[in-house]
N, C-alpha and C positions, 0 to 999 in steps of 0.2 A: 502448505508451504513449509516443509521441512529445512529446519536451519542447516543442512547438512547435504545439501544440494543433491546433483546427482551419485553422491557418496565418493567422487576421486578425490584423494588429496591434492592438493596444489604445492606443487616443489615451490622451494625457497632460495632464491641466490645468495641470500646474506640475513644475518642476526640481529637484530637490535641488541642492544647490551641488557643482557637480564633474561634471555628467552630462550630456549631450547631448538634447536629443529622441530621437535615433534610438533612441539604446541605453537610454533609460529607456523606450520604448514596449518594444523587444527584451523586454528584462525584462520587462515587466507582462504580455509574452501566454506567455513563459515561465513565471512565475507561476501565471498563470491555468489553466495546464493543470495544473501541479504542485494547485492548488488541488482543483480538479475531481476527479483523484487521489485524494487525501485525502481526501474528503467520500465521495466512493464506498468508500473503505477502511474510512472509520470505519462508514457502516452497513451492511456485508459484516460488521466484526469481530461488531459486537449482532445480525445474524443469525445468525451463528453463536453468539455466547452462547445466547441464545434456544431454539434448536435442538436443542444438542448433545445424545444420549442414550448411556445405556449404561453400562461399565466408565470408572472413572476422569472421569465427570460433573461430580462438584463440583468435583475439581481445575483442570479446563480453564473450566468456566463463570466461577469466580473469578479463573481467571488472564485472563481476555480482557476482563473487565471496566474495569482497570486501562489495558490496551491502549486499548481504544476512550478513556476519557480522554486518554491522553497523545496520542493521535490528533487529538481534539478543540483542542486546546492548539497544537498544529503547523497546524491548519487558521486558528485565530486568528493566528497569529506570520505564517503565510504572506499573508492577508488583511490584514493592517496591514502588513507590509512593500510590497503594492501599492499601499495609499494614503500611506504614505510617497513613492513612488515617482512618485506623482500619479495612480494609477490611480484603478480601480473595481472592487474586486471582487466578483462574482456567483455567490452561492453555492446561485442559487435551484434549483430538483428541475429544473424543466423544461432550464436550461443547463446541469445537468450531464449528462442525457441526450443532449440537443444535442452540447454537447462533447467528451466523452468520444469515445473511438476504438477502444473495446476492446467486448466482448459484458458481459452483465446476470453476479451470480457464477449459478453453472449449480446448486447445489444448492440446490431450492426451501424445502427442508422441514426436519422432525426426518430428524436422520440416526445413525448412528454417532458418538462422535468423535473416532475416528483416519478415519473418512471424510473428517468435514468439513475435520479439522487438512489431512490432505490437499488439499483444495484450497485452503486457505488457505493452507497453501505456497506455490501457483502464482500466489496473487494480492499476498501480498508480494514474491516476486520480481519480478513486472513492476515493481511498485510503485519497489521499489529501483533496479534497471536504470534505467528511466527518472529517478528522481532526480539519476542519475550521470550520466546522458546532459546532465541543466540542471548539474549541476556542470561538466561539462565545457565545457559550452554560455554559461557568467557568465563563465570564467577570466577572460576581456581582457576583458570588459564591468564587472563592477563587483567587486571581492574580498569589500565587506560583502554581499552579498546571497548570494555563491557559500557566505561563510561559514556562512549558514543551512542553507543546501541541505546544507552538507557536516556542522552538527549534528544536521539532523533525521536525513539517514541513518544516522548514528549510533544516533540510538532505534530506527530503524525495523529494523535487522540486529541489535538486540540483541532485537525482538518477534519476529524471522523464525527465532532460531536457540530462540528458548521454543516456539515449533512445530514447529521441527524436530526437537526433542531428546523430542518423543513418537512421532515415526516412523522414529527411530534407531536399531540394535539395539546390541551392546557391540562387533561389527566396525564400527562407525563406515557400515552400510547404509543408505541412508532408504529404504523401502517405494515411495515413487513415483519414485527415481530414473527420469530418462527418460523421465517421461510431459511429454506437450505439453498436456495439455487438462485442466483441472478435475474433469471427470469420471472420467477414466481415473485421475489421480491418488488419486480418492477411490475409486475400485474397486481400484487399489492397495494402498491401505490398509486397507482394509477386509478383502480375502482377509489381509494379514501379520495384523489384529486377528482371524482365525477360524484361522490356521493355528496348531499346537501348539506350544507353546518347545524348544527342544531338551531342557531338563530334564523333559519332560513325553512328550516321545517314546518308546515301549518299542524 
């Protein structure tokens, strides 16, 4: 998830006081990608709500609910920071397919859910990475707008370690360590959710 979307600039109708064209366009397709982002995060998180089966159900269904909220909230903050900015932003289904640069999330259905947490691992990390990549990418461009970047990451590694702390063992293991693919991830976890605890081993 390259902070730098599908690489068009985004015209700008008007300047904030202090900003150039260049770098207020810079920003808004920066933006726009971090947008895009989001919007596919938030309805991966309610597919996975939606989804989940099994052991420990209610807990993960009610804790993703709150996520996809604060998701939503970050998707508005980022979307008025563009038209601050003089953009435009497009939040519609078809330009996020358009835009986007990554694959659709890969678990269609009901799943397990330390499957799904599983790959929902893999899709908050990119998530984050590329946040870090527009924080690094605003430093000399604008500080208020890098500031955002650098709060949302903040929520978004505090939603990434509530997932990860269900496919954690008490050595500090995660089950999908090393997996590259959504898939493999959630087949990761899935075998640690079928394999026995050590207190249950004879």
């Amino acid at each position: 998830m390259a902070p730098q979307g599908n690489g068009k600039k985004k015209r700008v109708t008007f300047l904030p006081a202090g900003l150039d064209r260049k770098d207020s366009e810079q920003l808004v397709t920066i933006l726009q990608d971090r947008l895009v982002s989001l919007l596919d995060l938030g309805l991966t998180i309610k597919h996975v709500h939606w989804n989940v089966v099994g052991p420990h159900f209610i807990g993960v269904h009610q804790m993703l609910d709150p996520q996809a909220a604060k998701v939503n909230e970050l998707i508005d903050q980022l979307a008025e920071r563009i038209t601050t900015l003089g953009g435009s932003p497009d939040g519609r289904s078809g330009s996020i397919v358009k835009q986007r640069t990554w694959d659709d999330y890969s678990l269609g259905g009901r799943d397990l859910v330390d499957a799904h947490l599983g790959a929902l691992d893999l899709v908050y990390a990119g998530v984050i990475a590329s946040h870090r990549k527009a924080i690094d990418a605003t430093e000399k461009l604008d500080p208020v707008t890098q500031d955002v970047l650098i709060e949302q990451t903040e929520a978004l590694e505090l939603f990434h370690w509530f997932v990860r702390a269900h496919l954690e063992d008490a050595g500090g293991h995660l089950a999908d360590t090393g997996d590259r693919t959504e898939k493999r991830a959630a087949a990761s976890a899935r075998r640690a959710t079928d394999s026995p605890s050590p207190a249950r081993r004879s």
